[in-house]
N, C-alpha and C positions, 0 to 999 in steps of 0.2 A: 356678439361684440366682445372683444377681450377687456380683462378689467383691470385696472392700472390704482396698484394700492399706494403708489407712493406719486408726491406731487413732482410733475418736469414736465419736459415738450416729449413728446411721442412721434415718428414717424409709422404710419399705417400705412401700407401697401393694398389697395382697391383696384381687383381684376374690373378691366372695363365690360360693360355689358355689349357691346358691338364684337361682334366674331369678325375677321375678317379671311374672305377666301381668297387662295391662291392656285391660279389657273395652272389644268390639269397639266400635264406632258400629253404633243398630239403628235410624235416625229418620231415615235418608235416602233423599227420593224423587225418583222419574227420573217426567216426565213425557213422551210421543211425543204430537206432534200437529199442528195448526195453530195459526199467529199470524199477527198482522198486517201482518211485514215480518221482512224478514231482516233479524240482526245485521251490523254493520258494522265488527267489532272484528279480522277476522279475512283478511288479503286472499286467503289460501290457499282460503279456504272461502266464496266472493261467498255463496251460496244459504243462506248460514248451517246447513247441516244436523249438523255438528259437536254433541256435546254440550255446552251450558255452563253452568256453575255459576252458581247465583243463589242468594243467602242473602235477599234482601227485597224485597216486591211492587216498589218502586218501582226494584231493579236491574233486573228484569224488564221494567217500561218501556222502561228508557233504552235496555233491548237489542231489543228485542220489540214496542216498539210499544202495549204496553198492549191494553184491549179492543177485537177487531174481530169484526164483520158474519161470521157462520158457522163462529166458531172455538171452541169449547168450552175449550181449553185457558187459556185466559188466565183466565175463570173458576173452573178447577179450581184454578192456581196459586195465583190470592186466596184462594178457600177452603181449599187447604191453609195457607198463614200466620196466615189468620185465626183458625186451628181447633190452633193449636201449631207447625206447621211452621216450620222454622228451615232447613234446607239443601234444595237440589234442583238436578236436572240439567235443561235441557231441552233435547228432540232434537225441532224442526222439520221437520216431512214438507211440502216443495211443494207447496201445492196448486194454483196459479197462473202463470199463462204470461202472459209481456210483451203487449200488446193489439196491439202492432205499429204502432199509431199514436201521430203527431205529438206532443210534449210542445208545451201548450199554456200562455200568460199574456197576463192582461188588465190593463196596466201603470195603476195606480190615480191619479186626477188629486187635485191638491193638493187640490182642494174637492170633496167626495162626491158635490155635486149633479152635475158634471160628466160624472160615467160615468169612462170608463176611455177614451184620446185615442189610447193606442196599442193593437196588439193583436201578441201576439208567437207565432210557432208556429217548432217546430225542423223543418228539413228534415230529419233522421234519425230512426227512429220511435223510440220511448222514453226519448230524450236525456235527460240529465241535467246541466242546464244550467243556470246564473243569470244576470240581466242586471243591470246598474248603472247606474242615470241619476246623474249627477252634473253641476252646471252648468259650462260651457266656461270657459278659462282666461282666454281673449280676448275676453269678450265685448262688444260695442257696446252704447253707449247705448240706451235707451229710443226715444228720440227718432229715431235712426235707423234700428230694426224692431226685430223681435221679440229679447229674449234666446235664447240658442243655448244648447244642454244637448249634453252628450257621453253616448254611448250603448258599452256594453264589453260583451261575450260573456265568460264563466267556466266553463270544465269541469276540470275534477278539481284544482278550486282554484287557479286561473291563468289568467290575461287571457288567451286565444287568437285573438281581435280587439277594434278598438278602434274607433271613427266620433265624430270631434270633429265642433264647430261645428253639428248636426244643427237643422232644425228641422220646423213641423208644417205650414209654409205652402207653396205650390207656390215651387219655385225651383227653382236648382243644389243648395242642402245639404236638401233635404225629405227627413225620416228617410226615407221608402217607396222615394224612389227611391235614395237614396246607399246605405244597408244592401242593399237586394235585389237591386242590382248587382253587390257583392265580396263578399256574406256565404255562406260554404259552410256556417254552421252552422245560421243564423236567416231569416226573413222576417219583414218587418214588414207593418203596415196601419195607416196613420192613419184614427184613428174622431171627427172634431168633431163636437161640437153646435150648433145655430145661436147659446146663446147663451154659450159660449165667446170671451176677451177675449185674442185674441193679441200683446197688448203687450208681453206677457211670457211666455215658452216656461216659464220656472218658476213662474211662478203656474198652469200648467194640469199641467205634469208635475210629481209628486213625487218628490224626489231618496230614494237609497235604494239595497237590492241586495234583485232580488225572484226567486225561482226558479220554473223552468216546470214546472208539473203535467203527468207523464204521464197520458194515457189509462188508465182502471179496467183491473185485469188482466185476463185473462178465466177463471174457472174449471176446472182439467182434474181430467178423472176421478183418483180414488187406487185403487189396487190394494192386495189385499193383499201384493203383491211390494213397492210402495211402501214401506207400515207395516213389513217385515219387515228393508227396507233392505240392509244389508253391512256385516260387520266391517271388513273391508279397508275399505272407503272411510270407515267412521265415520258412518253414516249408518242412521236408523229405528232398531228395536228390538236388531236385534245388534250397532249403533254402540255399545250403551253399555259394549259389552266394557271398553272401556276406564275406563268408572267402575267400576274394582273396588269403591269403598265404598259403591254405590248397595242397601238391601235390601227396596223396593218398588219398583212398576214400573206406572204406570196410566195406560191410552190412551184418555183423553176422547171424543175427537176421531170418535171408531169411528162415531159415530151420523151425523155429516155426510156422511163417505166412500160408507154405507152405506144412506141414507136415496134410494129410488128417484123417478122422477119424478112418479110418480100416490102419494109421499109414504110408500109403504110400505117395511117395511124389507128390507133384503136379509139374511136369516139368515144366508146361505152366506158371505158375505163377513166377516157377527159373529163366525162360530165359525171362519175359518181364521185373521183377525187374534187372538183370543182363544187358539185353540192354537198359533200360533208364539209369541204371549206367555208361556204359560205355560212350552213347552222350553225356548223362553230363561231362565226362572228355576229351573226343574230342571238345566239343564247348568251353570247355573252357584253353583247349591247355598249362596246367602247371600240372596237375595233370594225377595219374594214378589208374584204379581201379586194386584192389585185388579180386581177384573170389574164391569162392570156389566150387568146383567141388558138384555136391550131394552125402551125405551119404550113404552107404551100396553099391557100384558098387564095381566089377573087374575089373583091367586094361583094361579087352576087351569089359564091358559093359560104362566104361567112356569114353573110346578113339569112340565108335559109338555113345556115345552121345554128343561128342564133334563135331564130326565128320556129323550127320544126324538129330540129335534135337538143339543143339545150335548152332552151324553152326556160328561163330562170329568170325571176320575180323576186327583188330584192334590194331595200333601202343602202345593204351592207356590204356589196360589191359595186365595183366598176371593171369593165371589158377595157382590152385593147389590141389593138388591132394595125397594122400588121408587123412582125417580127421585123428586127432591126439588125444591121451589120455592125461588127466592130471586129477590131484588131485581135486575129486568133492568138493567144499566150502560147500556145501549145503549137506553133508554128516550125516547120523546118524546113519548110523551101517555100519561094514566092508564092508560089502557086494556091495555098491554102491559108494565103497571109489573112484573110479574112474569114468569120464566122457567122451565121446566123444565129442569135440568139433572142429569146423571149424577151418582151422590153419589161416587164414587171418591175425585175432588179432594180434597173437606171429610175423607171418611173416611179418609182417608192423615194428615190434619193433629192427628185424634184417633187415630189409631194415635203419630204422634208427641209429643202432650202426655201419654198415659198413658206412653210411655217416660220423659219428664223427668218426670213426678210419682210417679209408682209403681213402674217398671219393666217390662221389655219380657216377666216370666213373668206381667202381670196381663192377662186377658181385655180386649182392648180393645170393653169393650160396657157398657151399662147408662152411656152417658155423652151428652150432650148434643150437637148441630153446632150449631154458631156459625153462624150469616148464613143459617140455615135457616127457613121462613115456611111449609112446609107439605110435604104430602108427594103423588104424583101419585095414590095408592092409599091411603087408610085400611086396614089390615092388620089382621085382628080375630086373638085369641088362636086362635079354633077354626081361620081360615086358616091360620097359622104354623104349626098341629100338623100342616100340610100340605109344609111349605116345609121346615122345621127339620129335618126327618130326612136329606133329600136334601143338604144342606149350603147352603141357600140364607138368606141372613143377613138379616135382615128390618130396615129404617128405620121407628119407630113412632110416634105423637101418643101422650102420658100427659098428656093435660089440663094441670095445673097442674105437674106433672113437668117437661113441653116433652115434645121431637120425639126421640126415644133410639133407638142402636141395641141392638138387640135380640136378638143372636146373634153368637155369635164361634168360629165352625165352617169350617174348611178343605173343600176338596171330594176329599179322600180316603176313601175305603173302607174306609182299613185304620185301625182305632183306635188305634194308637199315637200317629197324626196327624191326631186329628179337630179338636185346636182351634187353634186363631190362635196361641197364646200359645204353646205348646208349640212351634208346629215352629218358631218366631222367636226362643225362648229356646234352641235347640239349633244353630239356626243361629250364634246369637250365641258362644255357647260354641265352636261346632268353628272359627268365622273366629278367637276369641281366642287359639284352642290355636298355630293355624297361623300368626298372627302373630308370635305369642310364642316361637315353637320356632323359625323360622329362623334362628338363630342357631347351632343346631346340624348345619347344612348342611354337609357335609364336614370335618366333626372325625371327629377318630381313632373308628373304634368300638371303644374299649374300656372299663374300669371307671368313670374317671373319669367320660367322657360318661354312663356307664348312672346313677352317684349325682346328677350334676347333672339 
């Protein structure tokens, strides 16, 4: 008690003994997979494989590249926003290795008919590199040759050579021969046309700063040691140690990795990414994975592969079943307007809009997917009496209803943990408890502690 030597009124501030908690976050999802391009946010981590946080399609661009050619992820992330999602991690798996050659550019002429006059390639293979034409300081009259443009090299945002006075005509300053004599970074090649008016070097070159396309990367296999990554380095599925607040976890991406050359799938590879998925969200007891079922089965070929190839027992997954169509981003004739994709994505987005509309103890099922156009199996009642018991959570058409899910079943055995909602609300609960109580981390254990 403090002790007050002089007589007045006193205000005393008295912590209350009741703690109150405040319920966990249960709408956040971690995505593992492929994208388009590593983040550049991070110099510690070039390959971008770090987890990082994106709250909306369009931060996920500006980190990621948006949609690319063999990457399911980037589609799963739209359709979880589209579908309610609000927060998510994404953890990047390499799947692409430098091509080894030349960064290439074909310097664009002021008039289009023209073609392209220079041609630029880096002597180092996958440089990263820009060039600047911009017209020379000193330049001569018309009348006495051609104008002269200056030529500058740029790598990591800084002139690292410079070539005044250049031009396209045979002489002393002919870009091909001045630049491919002193340039350690670049070569050039002049490309005229016959009907090309070199009166003026800037009427054929246009001024500007244009940067050199690397070579396509080249594709390398992914292992499941890939997707399973490392805590220590923050990388794949046990990088996301570090989102403690993450409590879904869905690996799109599974069917590229896994998908063999005569097109079939590799099981073995489904079910070990699928069960290091899962431990990782048993050992860490707040999260839950999302599965997808493989591509191209019937109700009676996924229920025996549910059943005699994955064979997986587990309060902290749920299955689903079967893949779903939506509108291909990556479209360029009718004909491919549509894609199959993994519903994981979409269903992660309606696991989180029934969090914000109802709460995380309502069954996330009997509800709609957004940006959904079809499903790859029509699933009739009498099949699902097939699928449902083994915990396989079925995607359905209801005519005028729309495309609904249709089962909200975990794949544990043991009925305490048969449904979705239960082990998520219990989740939620024991993360509240444990947020909420450390405060009581080495306080006295005695009365007072045991009433607060």
């Amino acid at each position: 008690m403090p002790t007050y030597a002089a007589p007045g009124v006193y205000v005393e501030e008295v912590p209350s003994s009741q703690k109150v908690l405040t319920a966990a976050a249960t709408a956040i999802a971690a995505f593992v997979g492929f994208t388009g391009r590593a983040p550049d946010d991070d110099p510690s981590d070039p390959e971008g494989v770090k987890p990082r946080l994106v709250t909306s399609w369009s931060q996920f661009e500006n980190l990621y590249g948006g949609y690319a050619e063999g990457c399911m992820l980037p589609i799963a992330v739209r359709g979880y926003f589209d579908n309610g999602g609000s927060i998510a991690y994404i953890v990047r798996i390499p799947n692409t290795a430098p091509s080894g050659q030349p960064s290439q550019l074909a310097l664009p002429a002021a008039d289009r008919a023209l073609g392209s006059p220079l041609q630029v390639t880096s002597i180092a293979p996958d440089a990263q590199l820009s060039v600047v034409i911009e017209s020379a300081d000193a330049a001569p009259n018309a009348s006495d040759g051609p104008t002269p443009f200056n030529l500058s090299v740029v790598e990591g945002g800084k002139t690292v050579e410079s070539f005044e006075n250049l031009t396209l005509t045979p002489g002393d300053r002919n870009a091909e021969k001045v630049v491919n004599a002193a340039s350690t970074k670049v070569k050039v090649k002049v490309n005229l046309g016959p009907k090309v008016d070199l009166s003026s070097m800037l009427d054929v070159m246009k001024p500007g700063t244009f940067t050199l396309q690397p070579a396509p990367a080249k594709p390398v296999p992914v292992t499941g040691r890939r997707f399973a990554g490392s805590e220590s380095s923050r990388s794949g599925i046990n990088g996301l140690a570090i989102a403690e607040d993450v409590t879904m976890v869905i690996v799109p991406d599974l069917v590229t990795a896994a998908t063999k050359p005569d097109k079939s799938i590799d099981l073995g590879l489904w079910k070990a990414v699928q069960t290091t998925l899962i431990t990782h969200c048993e050992s860490h007891g707040n999260r839950v994975a999302i599965l997808d079922a493989p591509p191209g089965m019937t109700p009676q070929q996924v229920k025996e592969w549910r059943s005699d190839v994955a064979m997986y027992d587990s309060a902290f997954a749920a299955l689903y079943y079967p893949w779903i169509k939506v509108e291909n981003p990556l479209a360029t004739n009718g004909a491919d307007a549509e894609i199959l994709v993994p519903p994981s994505g979409h269903i992660a987005g309606v696991w989180a809009r029934v969090d914000e509309t109802r709460g995380v103890w309502k069954a996330p099922a009997n509800e709609t997917i957004a940006g959904c156009l079809d499903v790859e199996y029509p699933v009739t009642k009498a099949e699902q009496s097939l699928l449902n018991p083994v915990g396989i959570n079925c995607v359905r058409p209801f005519g005028t209803r729309g495309i609904r899910i249709w089962g909200g079943r975990t794949l544990s055995s043991d009925t305490d943990w048969r449904y979705i909602n239960v082990r998520r609300l219990f989740n939620m609960v024991e993360t509240t408890i444990l947020d909420g109580t450390q405060w009581a981390v080495f306080e006295p254990n005695d009365v007072k502690l045991w009433e607060a």
